[in-house]
C-alpha positions as a Python dict, from the first residue, in 0.01 Angstrom:
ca = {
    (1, 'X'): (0, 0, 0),
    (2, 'X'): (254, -267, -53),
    (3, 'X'): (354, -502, -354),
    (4, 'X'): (124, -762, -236),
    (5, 'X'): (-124, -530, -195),
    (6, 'X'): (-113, -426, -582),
    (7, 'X'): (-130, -789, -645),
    (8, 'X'): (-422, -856, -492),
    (9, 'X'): (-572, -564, -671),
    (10, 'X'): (-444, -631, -1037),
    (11, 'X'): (-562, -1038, -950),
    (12, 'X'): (-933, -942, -851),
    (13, 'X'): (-949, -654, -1117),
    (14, 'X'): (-916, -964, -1339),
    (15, 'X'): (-1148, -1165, -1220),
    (16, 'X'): (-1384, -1051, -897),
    (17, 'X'): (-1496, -1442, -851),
    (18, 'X'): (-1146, -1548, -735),
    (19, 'X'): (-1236, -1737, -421),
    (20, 'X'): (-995, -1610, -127),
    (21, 'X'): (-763, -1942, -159),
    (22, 'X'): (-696, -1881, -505),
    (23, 'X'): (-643, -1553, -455),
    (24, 'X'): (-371, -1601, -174),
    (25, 'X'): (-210, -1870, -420),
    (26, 'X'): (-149, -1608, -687),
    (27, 'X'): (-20, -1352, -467),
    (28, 'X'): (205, -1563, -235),
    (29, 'X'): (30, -1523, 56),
    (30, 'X'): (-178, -1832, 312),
    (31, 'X'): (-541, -1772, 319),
    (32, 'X'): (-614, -1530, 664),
    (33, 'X'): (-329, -1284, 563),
    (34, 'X'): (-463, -1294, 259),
    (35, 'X'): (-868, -1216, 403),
    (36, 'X'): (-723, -971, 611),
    (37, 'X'): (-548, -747, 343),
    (38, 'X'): (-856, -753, 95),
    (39, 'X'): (-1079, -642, 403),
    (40, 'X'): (-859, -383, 506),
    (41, 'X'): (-902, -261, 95),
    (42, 'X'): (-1244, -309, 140),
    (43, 'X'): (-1249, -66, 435),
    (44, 'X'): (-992, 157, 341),
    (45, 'X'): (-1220, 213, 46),
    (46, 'X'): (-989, 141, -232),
    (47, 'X'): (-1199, -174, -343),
    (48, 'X'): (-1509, -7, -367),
    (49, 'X'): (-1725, -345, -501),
    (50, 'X'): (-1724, -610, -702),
    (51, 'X'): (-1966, -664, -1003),
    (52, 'X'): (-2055, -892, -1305),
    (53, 'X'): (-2011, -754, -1640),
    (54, 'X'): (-2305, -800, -1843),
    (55, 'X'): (-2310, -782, -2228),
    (56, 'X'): (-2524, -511, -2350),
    (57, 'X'): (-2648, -714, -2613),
    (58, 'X'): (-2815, -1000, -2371),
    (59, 'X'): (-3044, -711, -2214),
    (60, 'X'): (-3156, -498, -2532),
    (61, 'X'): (-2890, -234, -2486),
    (62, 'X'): (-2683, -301, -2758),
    (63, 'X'): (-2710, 16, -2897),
    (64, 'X'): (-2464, 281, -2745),
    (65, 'X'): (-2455, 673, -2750),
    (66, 'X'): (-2173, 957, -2616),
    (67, 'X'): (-2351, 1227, -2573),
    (68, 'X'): (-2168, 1620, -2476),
    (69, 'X'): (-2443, 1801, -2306),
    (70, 'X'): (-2394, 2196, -2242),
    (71, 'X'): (-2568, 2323, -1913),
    (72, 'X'): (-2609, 2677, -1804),
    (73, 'X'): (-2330, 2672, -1574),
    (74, 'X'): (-2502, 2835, -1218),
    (75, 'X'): (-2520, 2611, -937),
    (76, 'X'): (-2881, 2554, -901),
    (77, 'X'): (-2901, 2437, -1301),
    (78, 'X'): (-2623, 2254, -1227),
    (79, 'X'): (-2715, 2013, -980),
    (80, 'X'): (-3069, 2020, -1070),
    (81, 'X'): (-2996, 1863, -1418),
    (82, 'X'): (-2713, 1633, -1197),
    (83, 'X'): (-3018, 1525, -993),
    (84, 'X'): (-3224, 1422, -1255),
    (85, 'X'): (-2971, 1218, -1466),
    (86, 'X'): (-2957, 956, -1167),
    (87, 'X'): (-3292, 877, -1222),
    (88, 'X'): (-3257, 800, -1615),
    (89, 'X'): (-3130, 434, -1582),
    (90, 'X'): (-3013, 470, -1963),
    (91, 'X'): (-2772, 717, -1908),
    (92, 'X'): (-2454, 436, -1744),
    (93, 'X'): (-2222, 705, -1708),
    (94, 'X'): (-2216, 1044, -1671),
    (95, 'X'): (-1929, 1288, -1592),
    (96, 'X'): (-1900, 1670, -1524),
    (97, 'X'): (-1643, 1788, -1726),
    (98, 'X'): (-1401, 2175, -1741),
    (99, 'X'): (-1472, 2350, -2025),
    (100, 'X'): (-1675, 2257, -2314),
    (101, 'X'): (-1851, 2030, -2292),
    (102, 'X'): (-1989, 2075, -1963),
    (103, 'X'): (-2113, 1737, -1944),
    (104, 'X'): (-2048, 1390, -2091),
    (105, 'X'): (-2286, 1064, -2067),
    (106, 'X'): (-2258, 716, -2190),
    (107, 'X'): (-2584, 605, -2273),
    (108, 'X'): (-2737, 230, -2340),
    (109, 'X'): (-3088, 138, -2515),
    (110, 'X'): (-3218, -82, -2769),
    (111, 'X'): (-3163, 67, -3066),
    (112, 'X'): (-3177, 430, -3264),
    (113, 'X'): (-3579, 469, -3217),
    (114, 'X'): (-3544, 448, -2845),
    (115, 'X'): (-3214, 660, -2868),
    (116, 'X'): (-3429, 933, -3062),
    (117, 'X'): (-3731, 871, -2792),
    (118, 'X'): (-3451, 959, -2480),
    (119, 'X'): (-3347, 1211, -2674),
    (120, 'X'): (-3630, 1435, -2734),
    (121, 'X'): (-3836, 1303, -2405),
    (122, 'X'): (-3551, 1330, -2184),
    (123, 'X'): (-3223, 1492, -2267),
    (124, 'X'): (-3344, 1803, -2439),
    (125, 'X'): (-3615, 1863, -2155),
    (126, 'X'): (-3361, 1856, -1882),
    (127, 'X'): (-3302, 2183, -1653),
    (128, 'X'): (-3075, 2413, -1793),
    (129, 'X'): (-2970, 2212, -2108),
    (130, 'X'): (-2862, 2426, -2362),
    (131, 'X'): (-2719, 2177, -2656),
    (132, 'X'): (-2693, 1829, -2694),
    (133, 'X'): (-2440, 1655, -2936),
    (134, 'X'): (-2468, 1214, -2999),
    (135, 'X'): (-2163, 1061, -3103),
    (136, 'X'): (-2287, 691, -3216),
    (137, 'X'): (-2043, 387, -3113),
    (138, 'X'): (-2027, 238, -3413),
    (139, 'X'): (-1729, 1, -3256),
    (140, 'X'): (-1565, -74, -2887),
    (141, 'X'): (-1265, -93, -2943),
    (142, 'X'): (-1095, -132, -2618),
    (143, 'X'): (-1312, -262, -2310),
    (144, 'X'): (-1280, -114, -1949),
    (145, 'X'): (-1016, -347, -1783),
    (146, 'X'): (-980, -168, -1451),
    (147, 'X'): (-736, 35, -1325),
    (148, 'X'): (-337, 42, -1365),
    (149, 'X'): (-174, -56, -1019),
    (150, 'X'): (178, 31, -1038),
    (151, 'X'): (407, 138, -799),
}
């Protein structure tokens, strides 16, 4: 991966819509060069999709949750209660972690009812979960802006 290539990363990291020309403009390059790099990202895998970010607010998920989960730690638990957090579409995030806790979710509903609701209908009831812990956002402070591409 070259300098240009960063460029085209740290351009459509800022904005996804750029249409190709633009693109090429801001990153010195004419416009099949330019197709030809961001498909060979595309393919490489290191631009893994593009995607609108939505406010949570505009959908009735304004009302944010980290949540450390501890799981019995054998396999079978493990990937059972894995399994089943794909199919809650509140949970937006979820990540294994070392140590304790074993597992960390960012989760996204309406409000603190329907938090509570997830909580004891959901969370608590999932395979192997042995404590659950909410951490309320009360403020974001810093918004995901993509990745750093340096050299």
């Amino acid at each position: 991966m070259d300098e240009i290539d960063r460029n085209i990363l740290r351009e459509l990291q800022n904005d996804g819509r750029l249409t190709n020309q633009e693109l090429a403009a801001r990153v010195g390059l004419s416009a099949s060069p330019c197709m030809r790099r961001v498909r060979q990202l595309e393919l490489d895998g290191v631009i893994r999709g593009y995607r609108a970010v939505v406010a949570p607010e505009a959908v009735g998920r304004g009302f944010e949750v980290l949540v450390s989960i501890e799981v019995r730690r054998d396999r079978e638990t493990v990937e059972a209660f894995e399994a089943a957090l794909k199919d809650i579409p509140d949970v937006i995030e979820a990540y294994r972690l070392f140590g304790s806790p074993g597992c960390l979710l960012r989760i996204a509903v309406a409000d603190l009812a329907a938090y509570e609701r997830l909580w004891i209908e959901r969370l608590t009831t999932l395979a192997g979960v042995t404590e659950v812990n909410s951490q309320i956002i009360m403020k974001r402070i810093k918004e995901p802006q993509g990745l750093p591409v340096d050299d």
